[in-house]
C-alpha positions in Angstrom: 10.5 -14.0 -0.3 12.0 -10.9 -1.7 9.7 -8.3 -2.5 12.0 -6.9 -4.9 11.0 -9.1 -6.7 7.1 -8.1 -7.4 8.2 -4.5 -9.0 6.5 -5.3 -12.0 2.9 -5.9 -9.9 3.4 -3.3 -7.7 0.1 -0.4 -8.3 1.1 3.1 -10.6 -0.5 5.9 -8.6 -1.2 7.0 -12.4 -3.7 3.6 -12.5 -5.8 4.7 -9.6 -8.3 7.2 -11.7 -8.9 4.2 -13.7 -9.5 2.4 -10.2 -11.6 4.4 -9.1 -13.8 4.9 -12.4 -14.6 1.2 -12.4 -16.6 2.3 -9.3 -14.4 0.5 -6.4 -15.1 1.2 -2.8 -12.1 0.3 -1.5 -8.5 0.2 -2.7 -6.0 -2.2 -2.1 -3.0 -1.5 -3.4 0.3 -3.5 -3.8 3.6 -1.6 -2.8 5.5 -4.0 -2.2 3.5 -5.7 0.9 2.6 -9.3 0.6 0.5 -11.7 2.9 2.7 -14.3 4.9 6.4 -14.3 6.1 8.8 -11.1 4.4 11.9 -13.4 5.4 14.9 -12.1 6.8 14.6 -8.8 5.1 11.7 -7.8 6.4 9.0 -5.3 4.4 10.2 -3.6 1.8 7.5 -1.0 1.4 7.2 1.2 -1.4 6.1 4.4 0.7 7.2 7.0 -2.1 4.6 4.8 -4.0 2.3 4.8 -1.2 1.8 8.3 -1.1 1.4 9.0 -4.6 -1.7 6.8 -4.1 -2.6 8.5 -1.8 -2.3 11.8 -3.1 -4.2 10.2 -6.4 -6.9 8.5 -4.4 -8.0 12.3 -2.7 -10.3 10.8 -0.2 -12.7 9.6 -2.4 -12.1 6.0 -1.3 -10.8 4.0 1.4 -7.6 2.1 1.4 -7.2 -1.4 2.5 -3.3 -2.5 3.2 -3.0 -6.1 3.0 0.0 -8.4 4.4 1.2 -5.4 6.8 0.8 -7.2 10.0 5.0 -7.4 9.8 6.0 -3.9 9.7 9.1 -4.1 12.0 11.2 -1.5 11.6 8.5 0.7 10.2 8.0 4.2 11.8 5.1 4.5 13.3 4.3 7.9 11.7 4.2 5.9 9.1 1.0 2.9 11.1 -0.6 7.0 11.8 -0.3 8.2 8.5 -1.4 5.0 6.9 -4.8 5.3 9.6 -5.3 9.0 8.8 -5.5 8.1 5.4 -8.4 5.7 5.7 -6.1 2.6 5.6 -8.1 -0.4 6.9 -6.2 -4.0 7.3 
């Protein structure tokens, strides 16, 4: 599968408030990860998106990151920063 091509379901950062109004818990956001097999490209991960979610989320609820069991080639800066964060799989 190639993730680029789920840009147009992939979460704004500028959606979140609205996210978070509806009075969610949790927050699973799509950037790009996707369950099952990434195929020969691997993850594409949208981390630039990532973090704006982050940043617009401000701790006031947890994220959950689904379909990153595959994350070759991912820092792992990037597994810590995704835990400190509140990331749950």
């Amino acid at each position: 599968m190639d993730t680029g091509d789920l840009a147009g379901i992939l979460t704004n950062p500028d959606d979140v408030e609205e996210f978070i109004a509806s009075g969610i818990d949790f927050l699973a956001p799509s950037v790009g990860n996707v369950h099952g097999d990434y195929g020969p490209k691997g993850p594409e991960l949208d981390l630039e998106r990532l973090q704006g979610i982050f940043k617009s989320m401000n701790g006031r609820v947890r994220l959950v990151l689904h379909g990153t069991n595959d994350t070759t080639g991912i820092d792992s800066s990037v597994h810590q920063g995704w835990s400190d964060q509140g990331e749950r799989e």
